[in-house]
PAVEX-986701 format. One line per field, with one value per atom (N, C-alpha, C): residue number from 0; atom name; residue in one letter; x, y, z. Coordinates in nm, 3 decimals. Example, Ala and Ser with C-alpha at 12.3 -4.5 7.8 and 13.67 -1.06 7.14 Angstrom:
2
n: [0 0 0 1 1 1]
atom: [N CA C N CA C]
res: [A A A S S S]
X: [1.319 1.230 1.320 1.285 1.367 1.290]
Y: [-0.569 -0.450 -0.330 -0.225 -0.106 0.003]
Z: [0.780 0.780 0.780 0.708 0.714 0.787]
This chain:
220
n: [0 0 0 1 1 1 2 2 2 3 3 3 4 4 4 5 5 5 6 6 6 7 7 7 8 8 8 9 9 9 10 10 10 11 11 11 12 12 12 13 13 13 14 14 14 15 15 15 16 16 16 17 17 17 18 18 18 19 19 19 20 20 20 21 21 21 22 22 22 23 23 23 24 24 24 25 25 25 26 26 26 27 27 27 28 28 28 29 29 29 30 30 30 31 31 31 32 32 32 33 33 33 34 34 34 35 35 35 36 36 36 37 37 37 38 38 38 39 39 39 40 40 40 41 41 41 42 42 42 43 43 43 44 44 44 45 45 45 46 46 46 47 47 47 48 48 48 49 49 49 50 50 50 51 51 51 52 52 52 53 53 53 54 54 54 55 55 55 56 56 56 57 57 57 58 58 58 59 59 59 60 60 60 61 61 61 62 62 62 63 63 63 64 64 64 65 65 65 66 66 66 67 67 67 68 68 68 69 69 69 70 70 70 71 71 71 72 72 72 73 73 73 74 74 74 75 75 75 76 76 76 77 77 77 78 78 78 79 79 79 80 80 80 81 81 81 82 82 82 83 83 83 84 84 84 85 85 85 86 86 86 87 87 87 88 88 88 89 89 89 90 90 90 91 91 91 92 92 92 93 93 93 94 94 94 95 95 95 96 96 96 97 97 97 98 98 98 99 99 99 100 100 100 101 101 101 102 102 102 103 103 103 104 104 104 105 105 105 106 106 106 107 107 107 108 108 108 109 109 109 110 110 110 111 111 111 112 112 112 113 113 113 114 114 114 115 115 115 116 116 116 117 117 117 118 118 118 119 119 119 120 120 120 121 121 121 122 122 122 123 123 123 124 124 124 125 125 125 126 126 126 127 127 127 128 128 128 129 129 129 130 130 130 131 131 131 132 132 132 133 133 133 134 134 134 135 135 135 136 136 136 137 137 137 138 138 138 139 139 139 140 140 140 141 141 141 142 142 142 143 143 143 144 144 144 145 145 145 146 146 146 147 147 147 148 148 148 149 149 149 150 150 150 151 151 151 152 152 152 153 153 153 154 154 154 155 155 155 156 156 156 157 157 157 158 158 158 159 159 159 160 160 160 161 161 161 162 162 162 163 163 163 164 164 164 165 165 165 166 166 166 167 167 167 168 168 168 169 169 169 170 170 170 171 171 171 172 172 172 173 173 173 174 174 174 175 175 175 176 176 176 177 177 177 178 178 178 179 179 179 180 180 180 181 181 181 182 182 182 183 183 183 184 184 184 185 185 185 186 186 186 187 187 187 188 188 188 189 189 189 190 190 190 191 191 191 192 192 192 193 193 193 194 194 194 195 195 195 196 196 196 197 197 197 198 198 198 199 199 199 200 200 200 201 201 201 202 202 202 203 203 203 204 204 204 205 205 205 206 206 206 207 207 207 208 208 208 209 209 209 210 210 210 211 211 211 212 212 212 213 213 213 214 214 214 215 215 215 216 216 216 217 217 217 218 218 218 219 219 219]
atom: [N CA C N CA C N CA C N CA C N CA C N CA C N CA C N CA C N CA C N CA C N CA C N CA C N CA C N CA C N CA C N CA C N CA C N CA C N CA C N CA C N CA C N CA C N CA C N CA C N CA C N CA C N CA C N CA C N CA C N CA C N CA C N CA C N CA C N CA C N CA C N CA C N CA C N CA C N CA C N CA C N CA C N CA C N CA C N CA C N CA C N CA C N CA C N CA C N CA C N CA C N CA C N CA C N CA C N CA C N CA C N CA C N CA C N CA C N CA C N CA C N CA C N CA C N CA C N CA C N CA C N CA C N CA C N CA C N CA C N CA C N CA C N CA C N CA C N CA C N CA C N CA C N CA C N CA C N CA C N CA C N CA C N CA C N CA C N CA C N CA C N CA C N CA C N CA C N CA C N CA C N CA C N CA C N CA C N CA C N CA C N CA C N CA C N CA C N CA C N CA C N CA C N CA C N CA C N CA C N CA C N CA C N CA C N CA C N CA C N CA C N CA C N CA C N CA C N CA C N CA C N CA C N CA C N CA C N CA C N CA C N CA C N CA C N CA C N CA C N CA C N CA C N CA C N CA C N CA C N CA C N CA C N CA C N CA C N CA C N CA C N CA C N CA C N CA C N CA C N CA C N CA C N CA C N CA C N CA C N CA C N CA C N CA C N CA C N CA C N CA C N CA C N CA C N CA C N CA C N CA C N CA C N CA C N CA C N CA C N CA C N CA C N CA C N CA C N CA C N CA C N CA C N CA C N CA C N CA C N CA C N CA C N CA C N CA C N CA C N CA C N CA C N CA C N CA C N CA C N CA C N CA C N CA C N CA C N CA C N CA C N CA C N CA C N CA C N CA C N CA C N CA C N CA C N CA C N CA C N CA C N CA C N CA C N CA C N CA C N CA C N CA C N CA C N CA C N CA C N CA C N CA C N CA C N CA C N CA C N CA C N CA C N CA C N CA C N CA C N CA C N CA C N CA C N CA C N CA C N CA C]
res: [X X X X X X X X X X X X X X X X X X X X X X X X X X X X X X X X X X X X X X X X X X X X X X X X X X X X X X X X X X X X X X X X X X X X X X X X X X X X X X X X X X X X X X X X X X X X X X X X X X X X X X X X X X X X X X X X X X X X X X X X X X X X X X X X X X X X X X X X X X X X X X X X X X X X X X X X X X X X X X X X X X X X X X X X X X X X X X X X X X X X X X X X X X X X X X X X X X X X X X X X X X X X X X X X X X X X X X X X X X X X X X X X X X X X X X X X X X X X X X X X X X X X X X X X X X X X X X X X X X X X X X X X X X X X X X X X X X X X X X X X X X X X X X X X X X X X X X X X X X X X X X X X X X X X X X X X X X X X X X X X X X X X X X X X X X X X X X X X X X X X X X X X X X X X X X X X X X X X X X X X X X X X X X X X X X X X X X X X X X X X X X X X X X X X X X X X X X X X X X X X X X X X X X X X X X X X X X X X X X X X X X X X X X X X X X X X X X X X X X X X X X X X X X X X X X X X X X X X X X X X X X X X X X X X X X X X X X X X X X X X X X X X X X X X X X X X X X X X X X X X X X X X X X X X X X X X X X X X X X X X X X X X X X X X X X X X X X X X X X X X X X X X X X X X X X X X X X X X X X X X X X X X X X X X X X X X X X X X X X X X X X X X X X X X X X X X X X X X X X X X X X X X X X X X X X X X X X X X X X X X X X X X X X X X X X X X X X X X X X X X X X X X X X X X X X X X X X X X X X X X]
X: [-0.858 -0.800 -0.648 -0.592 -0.446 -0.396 -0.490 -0.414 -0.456 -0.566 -0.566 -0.466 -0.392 -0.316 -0.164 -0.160 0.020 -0.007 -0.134 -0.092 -0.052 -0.125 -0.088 0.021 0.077 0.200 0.367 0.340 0.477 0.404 0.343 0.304 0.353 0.292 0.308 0.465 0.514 0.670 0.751 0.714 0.813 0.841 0.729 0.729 0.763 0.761 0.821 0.932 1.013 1.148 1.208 1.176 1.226 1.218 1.130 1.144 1.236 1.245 1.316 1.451 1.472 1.637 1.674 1.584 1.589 1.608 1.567 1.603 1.701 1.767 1.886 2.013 2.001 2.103 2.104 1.988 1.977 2.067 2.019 2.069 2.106 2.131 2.170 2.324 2.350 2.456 2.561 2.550 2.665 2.697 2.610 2.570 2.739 2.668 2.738 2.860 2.884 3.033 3.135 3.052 3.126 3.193 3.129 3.104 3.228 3.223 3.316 3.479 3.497 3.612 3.665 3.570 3.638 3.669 3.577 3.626 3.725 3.749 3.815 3.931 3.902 3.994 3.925 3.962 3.871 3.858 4.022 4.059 3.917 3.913 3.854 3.681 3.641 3.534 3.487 3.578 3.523 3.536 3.584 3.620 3.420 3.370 3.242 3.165 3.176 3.057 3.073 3.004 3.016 2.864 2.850 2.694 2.677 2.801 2.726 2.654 2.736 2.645 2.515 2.469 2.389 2.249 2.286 2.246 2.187 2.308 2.235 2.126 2.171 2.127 1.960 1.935 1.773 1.744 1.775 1.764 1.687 1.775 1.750 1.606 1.569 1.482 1.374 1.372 1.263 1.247 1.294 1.282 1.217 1.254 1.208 1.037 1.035 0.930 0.816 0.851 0.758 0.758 0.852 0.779 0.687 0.751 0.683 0.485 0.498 0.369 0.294 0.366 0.258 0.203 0.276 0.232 0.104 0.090 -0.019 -0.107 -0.103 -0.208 -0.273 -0.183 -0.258 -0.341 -0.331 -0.396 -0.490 -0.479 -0.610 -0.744 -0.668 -0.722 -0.811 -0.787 -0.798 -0.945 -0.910 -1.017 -1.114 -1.087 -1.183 -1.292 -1.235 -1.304 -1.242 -1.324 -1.259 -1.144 -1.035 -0.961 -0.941 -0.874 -0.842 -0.735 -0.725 -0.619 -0.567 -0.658 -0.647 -0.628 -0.694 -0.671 -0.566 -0.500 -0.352 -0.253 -0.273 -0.197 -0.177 -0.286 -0.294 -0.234 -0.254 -0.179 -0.024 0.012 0.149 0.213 0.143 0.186 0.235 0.103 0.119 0.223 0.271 0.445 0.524 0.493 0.631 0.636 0.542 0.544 0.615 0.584 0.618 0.741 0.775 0.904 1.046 0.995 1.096 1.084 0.967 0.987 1.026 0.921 0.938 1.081 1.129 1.288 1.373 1.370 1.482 1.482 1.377 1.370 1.496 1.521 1.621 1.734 1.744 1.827 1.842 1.816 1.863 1.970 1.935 2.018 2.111 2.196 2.431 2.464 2.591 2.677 2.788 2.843 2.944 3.049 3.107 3.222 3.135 3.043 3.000 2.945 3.020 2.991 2.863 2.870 2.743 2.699 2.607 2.597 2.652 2.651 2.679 2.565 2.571 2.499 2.346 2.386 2.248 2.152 2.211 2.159 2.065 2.078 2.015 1.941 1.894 1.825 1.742 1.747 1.664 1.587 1.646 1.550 1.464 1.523 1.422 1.312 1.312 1.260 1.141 1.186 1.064 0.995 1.058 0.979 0.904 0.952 0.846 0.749 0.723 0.605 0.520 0.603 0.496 0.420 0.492 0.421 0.330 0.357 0.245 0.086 0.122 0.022 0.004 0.064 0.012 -0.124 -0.077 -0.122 -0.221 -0.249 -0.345 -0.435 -0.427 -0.545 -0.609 -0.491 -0.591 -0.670 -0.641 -0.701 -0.813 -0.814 -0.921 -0.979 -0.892 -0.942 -1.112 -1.178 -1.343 -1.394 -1.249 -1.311 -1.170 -1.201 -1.120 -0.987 -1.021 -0.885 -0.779 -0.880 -0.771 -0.674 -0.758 -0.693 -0.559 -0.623 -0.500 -0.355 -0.418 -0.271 -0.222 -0.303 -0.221 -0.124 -0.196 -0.085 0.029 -0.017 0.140 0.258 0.213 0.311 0.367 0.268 0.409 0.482 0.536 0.592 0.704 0.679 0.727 0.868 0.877 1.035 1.113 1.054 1.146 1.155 1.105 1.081 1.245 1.217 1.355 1.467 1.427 1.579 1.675 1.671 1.763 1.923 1.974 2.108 2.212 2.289 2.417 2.547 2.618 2.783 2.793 2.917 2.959 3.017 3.052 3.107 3.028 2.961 2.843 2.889 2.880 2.950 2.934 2.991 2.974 3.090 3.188 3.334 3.431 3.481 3.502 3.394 3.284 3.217 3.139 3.140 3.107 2.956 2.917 2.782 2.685 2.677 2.610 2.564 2.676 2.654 2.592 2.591 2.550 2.371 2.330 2.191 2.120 2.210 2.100 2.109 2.150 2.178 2.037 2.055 1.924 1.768 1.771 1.664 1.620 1.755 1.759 1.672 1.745 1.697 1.535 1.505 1.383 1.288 1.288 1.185 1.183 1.285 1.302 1.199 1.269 1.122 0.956 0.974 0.821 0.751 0.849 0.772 0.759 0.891 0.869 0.741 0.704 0.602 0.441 0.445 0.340 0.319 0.413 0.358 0.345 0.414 0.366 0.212 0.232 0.079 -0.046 -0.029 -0.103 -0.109 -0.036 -0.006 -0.088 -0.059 -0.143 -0.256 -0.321 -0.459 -0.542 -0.474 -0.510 -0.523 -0.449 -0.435 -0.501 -0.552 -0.640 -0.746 -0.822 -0.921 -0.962 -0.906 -0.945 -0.945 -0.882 -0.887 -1.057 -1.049 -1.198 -1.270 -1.302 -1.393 -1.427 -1.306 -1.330 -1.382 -1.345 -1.401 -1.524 -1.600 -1.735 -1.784 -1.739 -1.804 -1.836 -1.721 -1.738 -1.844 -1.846 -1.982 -2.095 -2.124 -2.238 -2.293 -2.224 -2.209 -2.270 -2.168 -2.168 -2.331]
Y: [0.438 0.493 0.484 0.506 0.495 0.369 0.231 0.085 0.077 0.121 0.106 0.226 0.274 0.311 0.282 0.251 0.208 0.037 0.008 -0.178 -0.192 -0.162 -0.184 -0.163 -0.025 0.020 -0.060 -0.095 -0.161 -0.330 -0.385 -0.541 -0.516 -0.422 -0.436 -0.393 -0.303 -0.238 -0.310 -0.411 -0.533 -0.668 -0.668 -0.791 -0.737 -0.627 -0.576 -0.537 -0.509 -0.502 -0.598 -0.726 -0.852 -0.908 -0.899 -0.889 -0.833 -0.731 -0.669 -0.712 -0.717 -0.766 -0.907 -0.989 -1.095 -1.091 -1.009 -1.007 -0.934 -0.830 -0.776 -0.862 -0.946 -1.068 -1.126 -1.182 -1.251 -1.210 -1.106 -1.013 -0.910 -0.802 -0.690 -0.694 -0.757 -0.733 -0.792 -0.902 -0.935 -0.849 -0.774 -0.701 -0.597 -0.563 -0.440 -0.483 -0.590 -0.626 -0.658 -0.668 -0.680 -0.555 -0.461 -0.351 -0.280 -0.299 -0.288 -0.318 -0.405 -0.518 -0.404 -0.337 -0.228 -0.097 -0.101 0.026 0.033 -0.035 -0.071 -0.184 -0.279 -0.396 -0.478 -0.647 -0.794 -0.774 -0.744 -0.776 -0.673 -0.558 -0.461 -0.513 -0.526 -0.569 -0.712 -0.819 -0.899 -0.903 -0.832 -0.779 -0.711 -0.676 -0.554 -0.648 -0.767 -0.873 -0.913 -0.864 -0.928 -0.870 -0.948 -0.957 -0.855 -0.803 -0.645 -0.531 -0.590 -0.480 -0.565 -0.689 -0.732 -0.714 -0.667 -0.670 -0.497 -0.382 -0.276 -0.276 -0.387 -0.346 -0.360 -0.467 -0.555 -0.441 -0.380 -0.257 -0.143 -0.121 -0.005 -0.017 -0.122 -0.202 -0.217 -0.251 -0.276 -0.131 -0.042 0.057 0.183 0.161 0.220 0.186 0.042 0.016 0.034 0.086 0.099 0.215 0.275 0.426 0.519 0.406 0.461 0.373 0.243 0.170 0.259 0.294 0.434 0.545 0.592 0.747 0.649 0.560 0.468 0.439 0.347 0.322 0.458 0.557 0.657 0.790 0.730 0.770 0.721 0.579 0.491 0.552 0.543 0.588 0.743 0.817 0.948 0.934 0.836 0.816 0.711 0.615 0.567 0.471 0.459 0.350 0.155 0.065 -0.042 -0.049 -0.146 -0.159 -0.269 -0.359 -0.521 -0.523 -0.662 -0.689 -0.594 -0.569 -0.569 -0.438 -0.340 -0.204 -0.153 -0.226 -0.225 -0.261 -0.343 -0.364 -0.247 -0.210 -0.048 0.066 0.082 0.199 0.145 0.068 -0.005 0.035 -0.008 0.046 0.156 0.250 0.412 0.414 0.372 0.441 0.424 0.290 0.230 0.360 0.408 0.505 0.653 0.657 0.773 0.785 0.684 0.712 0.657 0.578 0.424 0.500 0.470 0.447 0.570 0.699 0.829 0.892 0.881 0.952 0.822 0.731 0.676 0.682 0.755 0.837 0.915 0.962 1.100 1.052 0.965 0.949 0.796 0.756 0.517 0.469 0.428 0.307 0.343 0.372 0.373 0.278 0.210 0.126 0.211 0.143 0.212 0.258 0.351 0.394 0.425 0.486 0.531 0.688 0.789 0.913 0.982 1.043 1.105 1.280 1.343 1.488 1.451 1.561 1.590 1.540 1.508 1.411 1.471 1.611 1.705 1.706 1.743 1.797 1.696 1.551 1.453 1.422 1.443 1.403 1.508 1.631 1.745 1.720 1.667 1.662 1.505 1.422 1.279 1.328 1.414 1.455 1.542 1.641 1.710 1.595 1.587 1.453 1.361 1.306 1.167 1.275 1.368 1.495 1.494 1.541 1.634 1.498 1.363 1.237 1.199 1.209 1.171 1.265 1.410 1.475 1.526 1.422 1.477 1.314 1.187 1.123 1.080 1.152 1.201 1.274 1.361 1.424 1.374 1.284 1.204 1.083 1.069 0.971 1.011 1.106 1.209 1.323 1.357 1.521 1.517 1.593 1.602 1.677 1.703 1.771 1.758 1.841 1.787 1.874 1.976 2.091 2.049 1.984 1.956 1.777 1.727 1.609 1.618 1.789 1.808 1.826 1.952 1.943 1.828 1.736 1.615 1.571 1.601 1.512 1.614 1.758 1.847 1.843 1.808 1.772 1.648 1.565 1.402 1.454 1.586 1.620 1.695 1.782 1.936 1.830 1.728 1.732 1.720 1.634 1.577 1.689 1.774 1.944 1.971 2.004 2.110 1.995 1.830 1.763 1.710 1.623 1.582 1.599 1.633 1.685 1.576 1.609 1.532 1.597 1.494 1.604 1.632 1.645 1.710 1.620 1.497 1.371 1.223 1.248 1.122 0.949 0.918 0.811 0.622 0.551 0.419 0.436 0.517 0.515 0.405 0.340 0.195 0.059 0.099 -0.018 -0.030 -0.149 -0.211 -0.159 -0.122 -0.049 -0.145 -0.268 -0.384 -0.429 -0.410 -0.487 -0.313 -0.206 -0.087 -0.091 -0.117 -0.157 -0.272 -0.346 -0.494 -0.459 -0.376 -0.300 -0.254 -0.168 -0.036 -0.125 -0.220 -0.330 -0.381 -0.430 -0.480 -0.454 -0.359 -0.274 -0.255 -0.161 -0.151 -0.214 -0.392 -0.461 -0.479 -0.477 -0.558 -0.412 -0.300 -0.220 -0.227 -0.253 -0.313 -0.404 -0.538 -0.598 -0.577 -0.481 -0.428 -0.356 -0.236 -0.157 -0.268 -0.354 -0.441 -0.500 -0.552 -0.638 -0.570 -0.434 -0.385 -0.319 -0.265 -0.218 -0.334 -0.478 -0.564 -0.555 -0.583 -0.663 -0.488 -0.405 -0.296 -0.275 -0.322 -0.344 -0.426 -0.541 -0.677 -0.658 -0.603 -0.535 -0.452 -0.359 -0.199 -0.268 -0.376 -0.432 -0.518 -0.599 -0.714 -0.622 -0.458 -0.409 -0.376 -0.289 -0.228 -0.291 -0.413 -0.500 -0.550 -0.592 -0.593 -0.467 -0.390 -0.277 -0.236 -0.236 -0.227 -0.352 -0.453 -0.604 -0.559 -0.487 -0.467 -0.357 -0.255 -0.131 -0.204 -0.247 -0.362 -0.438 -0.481 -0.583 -0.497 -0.382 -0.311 -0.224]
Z: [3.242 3.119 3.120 3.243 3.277 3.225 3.241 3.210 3.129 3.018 2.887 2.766 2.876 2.771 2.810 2.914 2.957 2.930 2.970 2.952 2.802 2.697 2.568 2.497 2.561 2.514 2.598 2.691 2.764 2.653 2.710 2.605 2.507 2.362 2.238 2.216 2.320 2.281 2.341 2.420 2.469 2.403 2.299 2.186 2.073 2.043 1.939 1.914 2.057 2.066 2.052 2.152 2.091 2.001 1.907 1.766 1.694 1.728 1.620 1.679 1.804 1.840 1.798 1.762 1.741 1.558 1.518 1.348 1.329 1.427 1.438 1.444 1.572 1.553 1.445 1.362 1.280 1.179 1.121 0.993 0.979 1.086 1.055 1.100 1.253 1.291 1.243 1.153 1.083 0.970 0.913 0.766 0.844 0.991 1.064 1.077 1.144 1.143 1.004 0.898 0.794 0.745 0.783 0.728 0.821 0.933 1.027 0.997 0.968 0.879 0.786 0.704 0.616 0.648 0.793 0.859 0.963 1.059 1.180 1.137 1.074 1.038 1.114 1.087 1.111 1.262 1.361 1.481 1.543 1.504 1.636 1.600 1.459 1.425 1.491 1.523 1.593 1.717 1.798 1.926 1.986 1.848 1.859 1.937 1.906 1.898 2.000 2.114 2.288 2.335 2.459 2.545 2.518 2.614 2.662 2.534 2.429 2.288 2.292 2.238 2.226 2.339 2.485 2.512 2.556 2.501 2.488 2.357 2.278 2.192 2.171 2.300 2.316 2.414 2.524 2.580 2.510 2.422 2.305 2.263 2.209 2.139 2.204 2.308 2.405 2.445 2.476 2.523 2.419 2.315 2.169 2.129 2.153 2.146 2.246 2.337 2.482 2.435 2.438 2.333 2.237 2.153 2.085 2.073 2.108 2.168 2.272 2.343 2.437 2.381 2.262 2.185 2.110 2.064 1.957 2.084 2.189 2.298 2.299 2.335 2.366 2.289 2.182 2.067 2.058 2.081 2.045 2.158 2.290 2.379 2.358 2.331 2.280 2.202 2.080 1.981 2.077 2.151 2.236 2.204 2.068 1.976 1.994 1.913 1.947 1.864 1.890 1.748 1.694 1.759 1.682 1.650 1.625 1.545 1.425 1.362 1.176 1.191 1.239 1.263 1.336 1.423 1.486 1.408 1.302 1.206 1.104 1.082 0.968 1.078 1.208 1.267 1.281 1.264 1.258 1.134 1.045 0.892 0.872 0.942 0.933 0.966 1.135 1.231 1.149 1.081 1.010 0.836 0.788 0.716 0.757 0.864 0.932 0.960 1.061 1.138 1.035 0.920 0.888 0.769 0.646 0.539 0.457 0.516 0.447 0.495 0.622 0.624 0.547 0.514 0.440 0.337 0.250 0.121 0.118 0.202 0.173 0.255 0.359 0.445 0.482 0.368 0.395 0.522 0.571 0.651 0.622 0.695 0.658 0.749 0.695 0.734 0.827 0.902 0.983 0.876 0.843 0.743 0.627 0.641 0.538 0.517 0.432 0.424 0.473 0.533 0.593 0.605 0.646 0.693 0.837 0.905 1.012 1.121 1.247 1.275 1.327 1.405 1.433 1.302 1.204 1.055 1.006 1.056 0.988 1.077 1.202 1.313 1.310 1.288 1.270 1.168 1.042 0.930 0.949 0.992 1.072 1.138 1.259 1.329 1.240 1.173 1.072 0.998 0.941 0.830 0.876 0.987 1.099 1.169 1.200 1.237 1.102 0.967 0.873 0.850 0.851 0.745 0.874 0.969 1.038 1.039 1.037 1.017 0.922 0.779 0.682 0.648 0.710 0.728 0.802 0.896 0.970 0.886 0.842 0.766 0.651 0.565 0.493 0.539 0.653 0.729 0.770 0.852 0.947 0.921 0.799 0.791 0.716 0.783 0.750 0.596 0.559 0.432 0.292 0.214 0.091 0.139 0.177 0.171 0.276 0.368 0.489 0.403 0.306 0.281 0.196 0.099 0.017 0.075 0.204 0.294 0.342 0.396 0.432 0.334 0.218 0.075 0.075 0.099 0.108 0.230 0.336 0.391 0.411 0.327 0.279 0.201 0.130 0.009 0.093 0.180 0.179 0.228 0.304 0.402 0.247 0.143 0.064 -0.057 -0.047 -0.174 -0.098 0.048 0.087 0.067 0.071 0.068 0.190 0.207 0.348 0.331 0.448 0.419 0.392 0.320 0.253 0.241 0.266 0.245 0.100 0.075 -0.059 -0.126 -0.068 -0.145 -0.072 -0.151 -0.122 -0.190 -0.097 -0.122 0.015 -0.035 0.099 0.152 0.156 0.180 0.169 0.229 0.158 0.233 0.222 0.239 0.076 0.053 -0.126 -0.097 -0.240 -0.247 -0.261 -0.281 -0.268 -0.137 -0.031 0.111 0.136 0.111 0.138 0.168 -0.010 -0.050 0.008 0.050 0.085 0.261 0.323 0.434 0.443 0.370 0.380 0.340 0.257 0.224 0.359 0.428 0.518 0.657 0.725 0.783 0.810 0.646 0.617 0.646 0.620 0.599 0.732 0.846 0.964 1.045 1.005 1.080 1.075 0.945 0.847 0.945 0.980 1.074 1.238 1.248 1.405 1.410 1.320 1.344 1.345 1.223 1.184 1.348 1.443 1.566 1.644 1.709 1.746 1.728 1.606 1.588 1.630 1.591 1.620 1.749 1.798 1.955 2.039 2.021 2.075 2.044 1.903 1.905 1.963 2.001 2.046 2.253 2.284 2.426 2.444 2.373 2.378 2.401 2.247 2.228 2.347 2.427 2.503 2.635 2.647 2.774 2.760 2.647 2.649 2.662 2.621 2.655 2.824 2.827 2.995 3.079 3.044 3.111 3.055 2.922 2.893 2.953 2.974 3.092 3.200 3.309 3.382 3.442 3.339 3.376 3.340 3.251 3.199 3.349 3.442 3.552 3.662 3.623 3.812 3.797]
């Protein structure tokens, strides 16, 4: 049970990190250094762009994804069922609902120099919101009856009823509100497909473990 739930989660959160670091170089980090240019000036903004970031930054990434790929293995594990491809793809969806899509309702992608809450204030309310949408998502998923499904639908609601925190002058500060939006687009979709391979790539590892191991009791 131990390697069907750590093998899936280091595999799927080690291809999914490189993924996503690999669409980071692609498209985000220039989005960042531009953005930089209006905050820092050209000199310190292209100064940003060296190994050593790039390479905390695949660190980060890989490490995020082994993460959070172990909380999903070990879920799967839990439920003890087969999964697949296609169904690793739908629990992928879900994270990416959870953790990505429902806090950037209230709290989008920011550019470096761009007005913000205070930094606890917005990590507290991430933190609530990626909990309620998961177990509000959970229950319409799982819940055995109608009442438990309604609550699921109330706590996809409740983070965004109280409101995620914002200063008092909301604003991109001087970064252009265009490179702001195609930022937060940005971003977005690039988690879309981090969560999507991971979720695969951990169904696909769960699936081919269990099997071997229903082979193997079958045998012995």
């Amino acid at each position: 049970m131990i390697t069907r739930t750590m093998l899936p989660g280091l595999a799927a959160g080690t291809v999914a990190g490189l993924v996503l670091t690999a669409l980071y170089l692609a498209l985000i980090q220039p989005m960042i250094l531009q953005a930089e240019v209006f905050e820092l000036g050209a000199a310190q903004a292209s100064a940003g762009m060296t190994f050593g970031r790039v390479l905390e930054t695949l660190l980060f990434n890989v490490l995020t994804g082994v993460g959070f790929a172990l909380v999903l293995s070990a879920v799967l594990t839990l439920r003890g069922r087969p999964v697949g491809v296609q169904q690793g793809l739908l629990w992928g969806l879900a994270g990416f609902a959870a953790a990505a899509l429902a806090p950037a309702i209230g709290l989008p992608p920011e550019l470096p120099g761009m007005t913000a809450a205070p930094l606890a204030e917005r990590q507290l309310w991430w933190l609530l919101t990626v909990a309620s949408t998961a177990a509000g998502l959970g229950l319409l998923a799982f819940g055995p009856n109608q009442a438990l499904k309604v609550a699921g639908v109330a706590l996809l609601v409740v983070p965004h009823l109280f409101g995620a925190p914002h200063p008092a002058a909301v604003g991109a500060g001087g970064v252009p509100a265009e490179l702001a939006a195609r930022f937060a687009a940005v971003s977005l979709a690039s988690m879309a497909v981090f969560w999507t391979v991971l979720g695969g790539c951990c169904g696909y590892v769960f699936d081919y473990l269990m099997q071997r191991e229903e082979g193997a009791a079958g045998t012995g």
